[in-house]
C-alpha positions in Angstrom: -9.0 35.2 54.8 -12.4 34.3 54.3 -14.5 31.9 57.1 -17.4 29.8 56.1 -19.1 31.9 59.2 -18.7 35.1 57.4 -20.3 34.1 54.3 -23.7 35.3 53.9 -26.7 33.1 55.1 -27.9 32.3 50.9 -23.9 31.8 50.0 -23.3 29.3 53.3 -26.8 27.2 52.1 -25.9 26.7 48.6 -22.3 25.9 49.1 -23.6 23.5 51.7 -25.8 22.0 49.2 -22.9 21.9 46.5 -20.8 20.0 49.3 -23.6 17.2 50.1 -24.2 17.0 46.0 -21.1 16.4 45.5 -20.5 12.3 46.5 -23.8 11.7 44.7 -22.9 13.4 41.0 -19.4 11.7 41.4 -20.8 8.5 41.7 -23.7 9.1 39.1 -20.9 10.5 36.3 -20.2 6.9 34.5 -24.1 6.3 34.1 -24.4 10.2 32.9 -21.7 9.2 30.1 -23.5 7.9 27.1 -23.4 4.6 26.2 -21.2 4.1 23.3 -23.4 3.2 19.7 -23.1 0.0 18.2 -24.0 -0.7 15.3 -23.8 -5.0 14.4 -24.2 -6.1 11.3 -25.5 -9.9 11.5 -26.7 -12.4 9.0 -30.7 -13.7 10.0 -29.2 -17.2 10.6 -26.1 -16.5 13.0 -27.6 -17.1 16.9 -24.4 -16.2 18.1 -24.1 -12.9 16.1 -27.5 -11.8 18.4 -25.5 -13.6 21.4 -22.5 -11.3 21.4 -24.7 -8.1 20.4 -26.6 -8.8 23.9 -23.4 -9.7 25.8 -22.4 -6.2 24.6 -25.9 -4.3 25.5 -25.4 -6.5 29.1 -21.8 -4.6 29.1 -23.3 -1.5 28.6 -23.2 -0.3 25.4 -26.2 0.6 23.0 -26.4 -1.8 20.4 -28.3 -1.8 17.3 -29.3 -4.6 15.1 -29.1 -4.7 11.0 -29.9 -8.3 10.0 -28.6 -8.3 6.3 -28.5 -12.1 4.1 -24.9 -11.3 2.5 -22.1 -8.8 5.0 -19.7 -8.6 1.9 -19.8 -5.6 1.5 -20.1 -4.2 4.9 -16.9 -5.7 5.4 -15.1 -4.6 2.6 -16.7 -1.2 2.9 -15.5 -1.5 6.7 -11.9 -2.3 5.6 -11.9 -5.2 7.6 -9.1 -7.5 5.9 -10.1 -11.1 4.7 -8.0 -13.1 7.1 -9.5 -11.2 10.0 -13.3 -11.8 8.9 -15.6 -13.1 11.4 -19.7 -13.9 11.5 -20.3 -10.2 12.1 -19.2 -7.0 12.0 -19.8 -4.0 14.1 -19.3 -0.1 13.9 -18.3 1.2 16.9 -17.6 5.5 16.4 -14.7 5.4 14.3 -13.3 2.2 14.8 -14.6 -1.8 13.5 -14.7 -4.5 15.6 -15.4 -7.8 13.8 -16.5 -11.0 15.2 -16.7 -11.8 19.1 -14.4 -9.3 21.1 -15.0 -8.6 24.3 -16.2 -6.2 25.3 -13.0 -5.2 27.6 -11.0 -4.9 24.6 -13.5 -2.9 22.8 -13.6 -0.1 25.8 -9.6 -0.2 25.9 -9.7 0.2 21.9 -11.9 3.4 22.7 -10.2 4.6 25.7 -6.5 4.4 24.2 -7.7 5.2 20.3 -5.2 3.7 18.8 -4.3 4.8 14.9 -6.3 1.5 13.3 -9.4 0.8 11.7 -10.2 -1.6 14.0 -9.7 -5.0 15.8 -10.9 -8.5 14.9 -11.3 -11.9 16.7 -11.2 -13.7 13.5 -13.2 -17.4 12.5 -15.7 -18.1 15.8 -13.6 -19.2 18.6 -15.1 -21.5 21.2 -15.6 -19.9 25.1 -15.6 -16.1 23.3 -18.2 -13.8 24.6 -21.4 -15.6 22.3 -20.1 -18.3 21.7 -20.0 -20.4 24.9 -18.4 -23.8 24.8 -17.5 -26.0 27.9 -13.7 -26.1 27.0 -13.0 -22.2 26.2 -9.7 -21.9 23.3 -7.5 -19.4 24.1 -8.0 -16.7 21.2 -5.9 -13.5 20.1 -7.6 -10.1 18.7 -6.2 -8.4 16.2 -5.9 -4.9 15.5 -5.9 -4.0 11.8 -5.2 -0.7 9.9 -5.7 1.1 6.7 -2.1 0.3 5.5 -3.0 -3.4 5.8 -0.9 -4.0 9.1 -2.5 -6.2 11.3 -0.8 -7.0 14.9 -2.1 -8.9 18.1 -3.8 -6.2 20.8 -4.5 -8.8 23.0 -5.1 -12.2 23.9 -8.2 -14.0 25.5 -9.6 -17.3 27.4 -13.3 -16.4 27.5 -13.6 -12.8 28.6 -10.7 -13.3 30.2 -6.9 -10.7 29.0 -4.2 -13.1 29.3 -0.5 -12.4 29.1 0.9 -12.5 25.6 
């Protein structure tokens, strides 16, 4: 068996250094993972399309603008089902996420990638992240898929998950 005395003097000083690195690259690792790339598509009129878009860049992700006067076809094109539409619509990697989600449901919809095109908080509820309101409605997002299915992925007060 091997003793740390026995090692040579260089071997001893670098595993030494790897040891005390260590704590620090652990605790750096979530801010050495990129942020994940937005994308929002927003009419020039909607104030609470640039709301949620900086709620998200606050929740660290990277999110980038396009202010376009008709999203038609950005939500057709995105698949996003009419029932579900919102102000906005956002590209996330593979995945849509239409109107104001939090952003906690947008990191479990990338962490769990689900087989869907995306999730939706349809209409503009009141108290979601961007649209702040002093009495908050309780709201449900959607997730939607190719095949048209659409089912609840959670359920919100605010930022809030509640229980379904």
């Amino acid at each position: 068996m091997h003793s740390f005395r026995n090692m040579p003097r260089p071997a001893r000083r670098s595993l030494l250094a790897a040891l005390v690195a260590l704590p620090a690259l652990l605790l750096a690792a979530p801010v050495l993972r990129a942020a994940p790339a937005v994308t929002l598509y927003k009419t020039p009129w909607c104030g609470c399309c640039a709301a949620w878009g900086e709620y998200l860049a606050n929740a660290g992700f990277a999110v980038t603008t396009e202010t376009l006067e008709d999203l038609e076809l950005v939500k057709r094109m995105a698949g996003v089902p009419g029932e579900l539409e919102a102000c906005h619509t956002a590209l996330i990697g593979d995945y849509v996420v239409e109107g104001h989600v939090p952003a906690s449901a947008v990191r479990r919809l990338l962490a769990e990638r689900p087989a869907v095109r995306g999730i939706s908080a349809p209409g503009m509820p009141m108290g979601s992240p961007g649209m702040p309101a002093p009495q908050p409605e309780p709201f449900t997002v959607f997730a939607f898929g190719e095949d048209g299915r659409i089912a609840p992925f959670a359920r919100y007060l605010g930022d809030r998950e509640l229980p379904f």
